[in-house]
Biotite code that builds the C-alpha atoms (Angstrom):
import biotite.structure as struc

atoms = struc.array([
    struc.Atom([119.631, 57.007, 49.429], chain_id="A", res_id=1, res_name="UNK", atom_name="CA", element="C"),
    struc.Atom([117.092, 59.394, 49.861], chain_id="A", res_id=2, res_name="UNK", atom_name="CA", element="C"),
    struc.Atom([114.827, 57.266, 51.176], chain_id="A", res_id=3, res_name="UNK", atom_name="CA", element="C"),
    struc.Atom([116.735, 55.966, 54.022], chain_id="A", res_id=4, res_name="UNK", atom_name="CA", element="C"),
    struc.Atom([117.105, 59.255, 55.065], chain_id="A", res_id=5, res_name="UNK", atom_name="CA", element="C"),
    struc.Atom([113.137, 59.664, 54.928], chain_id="A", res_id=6, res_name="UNK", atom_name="CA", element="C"),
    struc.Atom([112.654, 56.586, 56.871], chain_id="A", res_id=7, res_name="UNK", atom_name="CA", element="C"),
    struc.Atom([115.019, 57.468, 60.000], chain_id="A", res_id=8, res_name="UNK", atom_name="CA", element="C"),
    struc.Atom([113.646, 60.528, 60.240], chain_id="A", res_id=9, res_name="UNK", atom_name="CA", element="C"),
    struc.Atom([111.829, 61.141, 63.788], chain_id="A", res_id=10, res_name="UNK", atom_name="CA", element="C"),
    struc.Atom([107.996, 61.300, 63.277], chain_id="A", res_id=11, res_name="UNK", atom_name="CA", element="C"),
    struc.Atom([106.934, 64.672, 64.992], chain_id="A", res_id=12, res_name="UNK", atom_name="CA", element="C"),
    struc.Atom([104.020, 63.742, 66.801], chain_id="A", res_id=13, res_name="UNK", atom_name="CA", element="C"),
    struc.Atom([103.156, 67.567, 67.583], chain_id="A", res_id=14, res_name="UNK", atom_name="CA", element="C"),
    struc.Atom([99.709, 68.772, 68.033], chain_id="A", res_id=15, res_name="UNK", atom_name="CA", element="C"),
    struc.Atom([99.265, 72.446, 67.846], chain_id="A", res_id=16, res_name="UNK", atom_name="CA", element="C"),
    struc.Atom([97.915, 74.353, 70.841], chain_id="A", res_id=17, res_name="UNK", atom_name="CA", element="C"),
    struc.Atom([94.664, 76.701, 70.935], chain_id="A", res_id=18, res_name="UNK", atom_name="CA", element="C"),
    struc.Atom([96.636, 80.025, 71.928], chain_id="A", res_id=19, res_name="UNK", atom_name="CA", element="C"),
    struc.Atom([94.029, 82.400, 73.032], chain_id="A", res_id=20, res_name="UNK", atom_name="CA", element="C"),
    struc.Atom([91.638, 80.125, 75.258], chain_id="A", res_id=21, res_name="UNK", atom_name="CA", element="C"),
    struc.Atom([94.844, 78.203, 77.103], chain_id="A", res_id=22, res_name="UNK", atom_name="CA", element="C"),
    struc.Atom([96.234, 81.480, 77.858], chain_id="A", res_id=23, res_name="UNK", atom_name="CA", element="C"),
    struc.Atom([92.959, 83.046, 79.108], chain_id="A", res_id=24, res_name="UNK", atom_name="CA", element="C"),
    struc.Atom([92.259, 79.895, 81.337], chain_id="A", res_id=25, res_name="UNK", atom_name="CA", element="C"),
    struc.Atom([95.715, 80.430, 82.678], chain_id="A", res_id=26, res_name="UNK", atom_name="CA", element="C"),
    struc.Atom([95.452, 84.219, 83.440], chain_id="A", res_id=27, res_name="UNK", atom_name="CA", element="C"),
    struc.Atom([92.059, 83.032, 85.109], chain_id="A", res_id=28, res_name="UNK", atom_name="CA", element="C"),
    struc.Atom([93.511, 81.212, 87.529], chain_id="A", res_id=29, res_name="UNK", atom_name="CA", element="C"),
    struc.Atom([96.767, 83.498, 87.998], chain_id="A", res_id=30, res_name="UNK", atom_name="CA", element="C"),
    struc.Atom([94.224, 86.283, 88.369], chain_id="A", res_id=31, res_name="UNK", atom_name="CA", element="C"),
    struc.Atom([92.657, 83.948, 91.340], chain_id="A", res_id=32, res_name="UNK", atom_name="CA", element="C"),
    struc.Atom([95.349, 83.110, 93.313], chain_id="A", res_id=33, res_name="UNK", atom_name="CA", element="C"),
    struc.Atom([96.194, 87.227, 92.938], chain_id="A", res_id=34, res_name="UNK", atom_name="CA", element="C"),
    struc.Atom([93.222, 87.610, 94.618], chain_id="A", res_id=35, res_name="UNK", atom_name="CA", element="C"),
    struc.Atom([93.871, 85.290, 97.461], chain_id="A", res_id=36, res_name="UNK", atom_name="CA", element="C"),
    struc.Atom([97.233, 86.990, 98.067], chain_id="A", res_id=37, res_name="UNK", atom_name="CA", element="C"),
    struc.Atom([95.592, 90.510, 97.878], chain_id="A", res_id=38, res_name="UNK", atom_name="CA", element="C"),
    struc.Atom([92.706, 89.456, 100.466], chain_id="A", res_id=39, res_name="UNK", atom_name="CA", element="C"),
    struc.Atom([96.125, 88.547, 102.701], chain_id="A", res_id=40, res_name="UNK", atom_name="CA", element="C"),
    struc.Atom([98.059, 91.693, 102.083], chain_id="A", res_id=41, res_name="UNK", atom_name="CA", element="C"),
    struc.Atom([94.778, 93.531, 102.827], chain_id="A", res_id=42, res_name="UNK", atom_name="CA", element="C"),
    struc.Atom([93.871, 91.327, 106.155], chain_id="A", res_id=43, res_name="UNK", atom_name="CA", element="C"),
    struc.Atom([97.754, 91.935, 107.090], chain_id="A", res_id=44, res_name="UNK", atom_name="CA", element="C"),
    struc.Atom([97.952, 95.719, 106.467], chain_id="A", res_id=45, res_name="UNK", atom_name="CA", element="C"),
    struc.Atom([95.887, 98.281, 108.800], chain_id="A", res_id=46, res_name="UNK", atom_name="CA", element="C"),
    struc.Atom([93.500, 100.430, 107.269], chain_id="A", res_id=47, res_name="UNK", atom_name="CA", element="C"),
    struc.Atom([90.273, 102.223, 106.852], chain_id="A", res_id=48, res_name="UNK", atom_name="CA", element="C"),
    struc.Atom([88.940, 100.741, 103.696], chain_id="A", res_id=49, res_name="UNK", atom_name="CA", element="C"),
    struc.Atom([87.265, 97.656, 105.473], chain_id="A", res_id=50, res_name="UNK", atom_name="CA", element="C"),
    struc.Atom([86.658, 94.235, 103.569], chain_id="A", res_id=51, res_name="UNK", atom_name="CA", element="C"),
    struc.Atom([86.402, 95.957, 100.142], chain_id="A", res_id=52, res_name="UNK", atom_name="CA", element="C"),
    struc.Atom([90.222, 97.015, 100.461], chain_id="A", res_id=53, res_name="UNK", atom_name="CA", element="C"),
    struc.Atom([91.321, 93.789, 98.521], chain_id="A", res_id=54, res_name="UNK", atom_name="CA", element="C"),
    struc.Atom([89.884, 95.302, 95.953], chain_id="A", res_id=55, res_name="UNK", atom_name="CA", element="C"),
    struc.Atom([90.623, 99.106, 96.386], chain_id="A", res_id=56, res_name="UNK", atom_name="CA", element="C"),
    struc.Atom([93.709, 99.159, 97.936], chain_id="A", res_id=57, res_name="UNK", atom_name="CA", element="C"),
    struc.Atom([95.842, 95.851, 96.525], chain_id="A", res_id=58, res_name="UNK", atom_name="CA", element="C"),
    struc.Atom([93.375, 95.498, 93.925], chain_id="A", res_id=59, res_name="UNK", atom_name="CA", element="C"),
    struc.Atom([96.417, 95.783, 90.956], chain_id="A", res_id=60, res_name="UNK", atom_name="CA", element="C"),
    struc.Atom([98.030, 92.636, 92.417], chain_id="A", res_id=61, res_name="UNK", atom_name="CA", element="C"),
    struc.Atom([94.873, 90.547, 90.798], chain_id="A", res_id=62, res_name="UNK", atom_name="CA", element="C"),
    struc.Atom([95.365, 91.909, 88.004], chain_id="A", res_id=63, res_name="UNK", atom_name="CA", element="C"),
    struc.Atom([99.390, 91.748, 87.713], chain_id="A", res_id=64, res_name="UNK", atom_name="CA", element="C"),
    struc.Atom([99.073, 88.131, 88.500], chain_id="A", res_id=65, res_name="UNK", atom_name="CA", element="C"),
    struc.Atom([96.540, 87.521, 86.182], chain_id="A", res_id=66, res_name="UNK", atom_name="CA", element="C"),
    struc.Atom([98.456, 89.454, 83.429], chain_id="A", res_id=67, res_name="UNK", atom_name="CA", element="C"),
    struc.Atom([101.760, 87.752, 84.246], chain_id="A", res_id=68, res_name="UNK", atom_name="CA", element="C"),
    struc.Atom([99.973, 84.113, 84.158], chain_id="A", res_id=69, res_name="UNK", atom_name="CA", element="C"),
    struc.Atom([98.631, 84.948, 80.657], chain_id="A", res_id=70, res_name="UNK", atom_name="CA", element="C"),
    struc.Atom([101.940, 86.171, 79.212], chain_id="A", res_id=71, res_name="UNK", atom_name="CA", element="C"),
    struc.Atom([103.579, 82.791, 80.485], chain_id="A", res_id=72, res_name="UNK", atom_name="CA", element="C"),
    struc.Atom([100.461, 80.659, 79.096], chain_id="A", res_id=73, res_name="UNK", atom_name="CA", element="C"),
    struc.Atom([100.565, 82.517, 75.783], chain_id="A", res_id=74, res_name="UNK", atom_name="CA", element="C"),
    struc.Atom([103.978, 82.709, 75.051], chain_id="A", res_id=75, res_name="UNK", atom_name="CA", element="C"),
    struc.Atom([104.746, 79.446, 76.093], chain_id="A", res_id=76, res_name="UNK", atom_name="CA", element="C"),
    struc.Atom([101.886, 78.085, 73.436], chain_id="A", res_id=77, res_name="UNK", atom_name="CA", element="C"),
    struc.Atom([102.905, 80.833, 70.692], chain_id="A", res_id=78, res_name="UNK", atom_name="CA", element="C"),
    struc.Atom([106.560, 79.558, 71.005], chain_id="A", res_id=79, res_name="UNK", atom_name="CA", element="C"),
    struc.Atom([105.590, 75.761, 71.034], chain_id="A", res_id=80, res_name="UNK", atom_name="CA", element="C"),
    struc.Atom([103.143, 76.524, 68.207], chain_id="A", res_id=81, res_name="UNK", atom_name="CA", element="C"),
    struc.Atom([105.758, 77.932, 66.245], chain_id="A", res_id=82, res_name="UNK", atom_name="CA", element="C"),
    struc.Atom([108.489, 75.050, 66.890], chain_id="A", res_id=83, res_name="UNK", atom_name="CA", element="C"),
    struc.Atom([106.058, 72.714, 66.761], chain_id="A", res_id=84, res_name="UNK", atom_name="CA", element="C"),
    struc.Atom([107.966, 71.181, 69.168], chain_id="A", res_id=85, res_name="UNK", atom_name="CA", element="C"),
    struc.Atom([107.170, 69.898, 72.946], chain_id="A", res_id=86, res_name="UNK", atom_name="CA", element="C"),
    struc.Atom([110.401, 71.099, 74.916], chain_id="A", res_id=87, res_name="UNK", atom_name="CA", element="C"),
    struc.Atom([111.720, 73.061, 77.896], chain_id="A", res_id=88, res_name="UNK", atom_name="CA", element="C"),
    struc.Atom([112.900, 76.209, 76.232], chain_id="A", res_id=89, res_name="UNK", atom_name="CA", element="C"),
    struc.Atom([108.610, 76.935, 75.547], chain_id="A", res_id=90, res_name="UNK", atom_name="CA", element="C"),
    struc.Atom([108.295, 76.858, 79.137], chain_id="A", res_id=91, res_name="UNK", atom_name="CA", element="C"),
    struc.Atom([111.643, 79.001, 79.791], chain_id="A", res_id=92, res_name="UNK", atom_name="CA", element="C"),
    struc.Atom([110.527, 81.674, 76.826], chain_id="A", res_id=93, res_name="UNK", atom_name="CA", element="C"),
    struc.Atom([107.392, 82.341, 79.150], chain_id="A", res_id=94, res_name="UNK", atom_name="CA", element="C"),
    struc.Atom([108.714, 82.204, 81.820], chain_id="A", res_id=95, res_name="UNK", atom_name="CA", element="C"),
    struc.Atom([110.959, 84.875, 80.882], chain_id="A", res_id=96, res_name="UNK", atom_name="CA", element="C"),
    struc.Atom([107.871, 86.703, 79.799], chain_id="A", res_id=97, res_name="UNK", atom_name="CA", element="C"),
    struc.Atom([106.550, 86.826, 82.431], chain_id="A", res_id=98, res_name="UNK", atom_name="CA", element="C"),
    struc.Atom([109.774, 87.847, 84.246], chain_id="A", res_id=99, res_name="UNK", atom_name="CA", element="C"),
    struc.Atom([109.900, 90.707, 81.873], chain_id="A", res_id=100, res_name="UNK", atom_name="CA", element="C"),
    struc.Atom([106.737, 91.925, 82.904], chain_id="A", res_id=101, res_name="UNK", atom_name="CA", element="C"),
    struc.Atom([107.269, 91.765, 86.510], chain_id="A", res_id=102, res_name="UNK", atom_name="CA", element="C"),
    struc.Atom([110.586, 93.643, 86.052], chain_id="A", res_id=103, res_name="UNK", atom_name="CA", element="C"),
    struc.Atom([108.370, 96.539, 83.681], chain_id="A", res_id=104, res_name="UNK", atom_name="CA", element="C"),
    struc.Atom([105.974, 96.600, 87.048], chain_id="A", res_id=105, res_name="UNK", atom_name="CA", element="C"),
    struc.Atom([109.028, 98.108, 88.825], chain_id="A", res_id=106, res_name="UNK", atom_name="CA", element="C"),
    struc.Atom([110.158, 100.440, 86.362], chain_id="A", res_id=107, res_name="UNK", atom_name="CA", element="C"),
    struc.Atom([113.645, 99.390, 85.817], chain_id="A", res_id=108, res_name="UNK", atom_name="CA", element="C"),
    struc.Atom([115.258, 97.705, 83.073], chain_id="A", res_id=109, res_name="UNK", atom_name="CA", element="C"),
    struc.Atom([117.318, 95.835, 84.925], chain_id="A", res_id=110, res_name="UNK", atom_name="CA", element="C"),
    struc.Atom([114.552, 94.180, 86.799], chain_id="A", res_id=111, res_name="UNK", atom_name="CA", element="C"),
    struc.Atom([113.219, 93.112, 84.342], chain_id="A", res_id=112, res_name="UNK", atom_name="CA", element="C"),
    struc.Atom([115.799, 91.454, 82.639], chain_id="A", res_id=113, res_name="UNK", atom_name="CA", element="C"),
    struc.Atom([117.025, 89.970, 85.551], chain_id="A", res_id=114, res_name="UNK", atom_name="CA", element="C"),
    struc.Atom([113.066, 88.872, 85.792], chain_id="A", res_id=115, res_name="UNK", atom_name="CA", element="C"),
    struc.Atom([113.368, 87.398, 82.174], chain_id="A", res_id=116, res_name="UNK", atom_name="CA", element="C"),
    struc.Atom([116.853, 85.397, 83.107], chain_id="A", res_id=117, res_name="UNK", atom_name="CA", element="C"),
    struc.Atom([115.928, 84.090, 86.684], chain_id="A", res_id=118, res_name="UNK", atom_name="CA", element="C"),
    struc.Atom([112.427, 83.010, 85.611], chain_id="A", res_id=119, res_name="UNK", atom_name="CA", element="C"),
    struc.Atom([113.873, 82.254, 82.491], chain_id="A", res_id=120, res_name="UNK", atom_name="CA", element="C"),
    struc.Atom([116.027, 79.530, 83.910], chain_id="A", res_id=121, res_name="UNK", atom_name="CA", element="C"),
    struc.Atom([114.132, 78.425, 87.260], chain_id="A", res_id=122, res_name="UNK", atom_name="CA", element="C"),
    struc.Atom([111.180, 77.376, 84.430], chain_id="A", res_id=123, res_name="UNK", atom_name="CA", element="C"),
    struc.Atom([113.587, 75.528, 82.220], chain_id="A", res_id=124, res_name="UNK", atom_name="CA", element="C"),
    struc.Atom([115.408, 73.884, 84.449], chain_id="A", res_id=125, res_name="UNK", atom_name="CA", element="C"),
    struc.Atom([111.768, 72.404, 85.699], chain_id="A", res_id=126, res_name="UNK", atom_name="CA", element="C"),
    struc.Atom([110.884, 71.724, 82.559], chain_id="A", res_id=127, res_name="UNK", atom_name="CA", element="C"),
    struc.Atom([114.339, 70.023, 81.709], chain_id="A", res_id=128, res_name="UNK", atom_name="CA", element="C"),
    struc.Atom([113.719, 67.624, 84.947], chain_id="A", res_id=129, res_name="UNK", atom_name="CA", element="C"),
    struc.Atom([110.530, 66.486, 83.232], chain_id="A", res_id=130, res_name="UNK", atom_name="CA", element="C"),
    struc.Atom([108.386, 67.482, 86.245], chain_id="A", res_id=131, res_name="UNK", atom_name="CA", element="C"),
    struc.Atom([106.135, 70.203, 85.184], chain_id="A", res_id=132, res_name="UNK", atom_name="CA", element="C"),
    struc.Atom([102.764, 69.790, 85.462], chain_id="A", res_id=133, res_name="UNK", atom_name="CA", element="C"),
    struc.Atom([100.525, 67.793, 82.429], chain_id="A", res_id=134, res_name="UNK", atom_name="CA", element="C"),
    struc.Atom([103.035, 65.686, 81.779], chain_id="A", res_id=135, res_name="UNK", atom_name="CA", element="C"),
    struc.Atom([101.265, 62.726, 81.920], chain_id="A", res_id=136, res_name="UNK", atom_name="CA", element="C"),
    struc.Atom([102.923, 59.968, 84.716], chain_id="A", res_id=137, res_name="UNK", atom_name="CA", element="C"),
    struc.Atom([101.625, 56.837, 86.084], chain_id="A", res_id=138, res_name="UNK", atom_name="CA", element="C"),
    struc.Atom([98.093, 56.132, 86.760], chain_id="A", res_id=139, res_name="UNK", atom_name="CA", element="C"),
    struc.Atom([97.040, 54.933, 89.886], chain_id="A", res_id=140, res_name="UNK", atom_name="CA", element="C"),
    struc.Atom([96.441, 51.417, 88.052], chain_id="A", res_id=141, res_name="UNK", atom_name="CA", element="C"),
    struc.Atom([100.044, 51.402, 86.972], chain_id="A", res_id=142, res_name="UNK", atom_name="CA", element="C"),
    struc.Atom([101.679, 52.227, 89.964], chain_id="A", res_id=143, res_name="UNK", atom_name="CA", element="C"),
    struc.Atom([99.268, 49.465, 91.979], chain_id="A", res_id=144, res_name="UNK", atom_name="CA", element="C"),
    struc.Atom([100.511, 46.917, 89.826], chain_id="A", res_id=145, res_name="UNK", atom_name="CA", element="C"),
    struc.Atom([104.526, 47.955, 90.386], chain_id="A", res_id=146, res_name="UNK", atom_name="CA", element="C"),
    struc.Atom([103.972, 48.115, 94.112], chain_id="A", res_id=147, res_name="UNK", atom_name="CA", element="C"),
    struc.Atom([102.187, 44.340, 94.921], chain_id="A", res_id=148, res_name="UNK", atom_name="CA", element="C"),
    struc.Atom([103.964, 41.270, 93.617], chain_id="A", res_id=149, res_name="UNK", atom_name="CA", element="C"),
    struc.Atom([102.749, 39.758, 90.596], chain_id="A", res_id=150, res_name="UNK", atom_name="CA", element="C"),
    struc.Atom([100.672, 36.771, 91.905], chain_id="A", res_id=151, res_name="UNK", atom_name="CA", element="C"),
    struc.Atom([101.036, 33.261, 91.467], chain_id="A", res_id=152, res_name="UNK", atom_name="CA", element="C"),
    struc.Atom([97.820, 31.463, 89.498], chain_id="A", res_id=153, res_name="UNK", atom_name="CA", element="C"),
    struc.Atom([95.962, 29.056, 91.730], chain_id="A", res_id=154, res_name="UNK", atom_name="CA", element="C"),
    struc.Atom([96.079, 25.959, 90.054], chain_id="A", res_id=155, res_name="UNK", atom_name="CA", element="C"),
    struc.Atom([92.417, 24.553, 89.240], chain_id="A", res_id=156, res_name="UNK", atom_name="CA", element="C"),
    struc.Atom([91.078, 21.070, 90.733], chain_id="A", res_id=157, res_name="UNK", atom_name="CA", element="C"),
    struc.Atom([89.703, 18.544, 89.322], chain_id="A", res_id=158, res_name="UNK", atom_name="CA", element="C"),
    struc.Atom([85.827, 18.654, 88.917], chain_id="A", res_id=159, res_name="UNK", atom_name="CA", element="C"),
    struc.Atom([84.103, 16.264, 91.606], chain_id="A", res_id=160, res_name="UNK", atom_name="CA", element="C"),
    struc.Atom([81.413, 15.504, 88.644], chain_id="A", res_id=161, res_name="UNK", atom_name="CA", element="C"),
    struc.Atom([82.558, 12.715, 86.536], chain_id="A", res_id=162, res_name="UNK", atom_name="CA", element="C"),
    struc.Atom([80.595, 11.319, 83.681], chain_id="A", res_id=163, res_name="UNK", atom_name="CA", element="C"),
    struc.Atom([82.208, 7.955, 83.401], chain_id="A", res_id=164, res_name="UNK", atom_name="CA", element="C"),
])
């Protein structure tokens, strides 16, 4: 009896995640796209500071976004690690993370556990409708061969060489 139990069992096909160098490639690029916004908020604000201003002036949003993208990224992978499951509520835990820390930017409690739920759930949900990013989808291959028809085999002729 026990062994039937044993046998249906799911097979958990889980392969742990490298924590520390997913979540620093993550904050990496969060801390690159933090610089593209602050080079806008410094082109749209007037000022003295010149070009370096991006730096001086809005400087803290590269860093915020880079410090919010590695909370996500290493949350996420501490919570999937732990689980050792592949599932939306990874995504939603750093998500809210990251929420959280957004909300602690402000100062206010409230923020950021309103941060932590809206996050929270707007990372979830994506996760839930199986579109997040890295989830592997059709290759190009695959989705030629569902677009044509299947064709039809041309039948072969007969040789013109006979040996008879």
């Amino acid at each position: 009896m026990a062994d039937s139990a044993e046998v249906d069992a799911p097979v958990n096909n889980y392969e742990t995640k490298d924590v520390l160098p997913y979540a620093s490639r993550v904050g990496l690029q969060a801390a690159a796209v933090g610089t593209f916004v602050s080079t806008v908020q410094n082109a749209l604000s007037s000022h003295s500071r010149g070009a370096m201003g991006f730096l001086t002036r809005t400087g803290g949003t590269i860093g915020f976004f880079g410090a919010m993208g590695f909370t996500f990224a290493f949350t996420e992978s501490y919570v999937a690690n732990l689980r050792q499951k592949n599932d939306p509520i990874n995504g939603a835990t750093g998500a809210c993370a990251a929420g959280f820390l957004a909300g602690v930017r402000k100062r206010s409690i409230p923020a950021a556990i309103g941060g932590c739920v809206v996050l929270g759930a707007v990372m979830g949900g994506y996760d839930y409708a199986g579109q997040i990013t890295g989830s592997p989808g059709l290759s190009w291959e695959e989705k030629r061969k569902r677009f044509f028809k299947p064709g039809t085999p041309i039948p072969e002729l007969p040789s013109a060489s006979t040996s008879e």
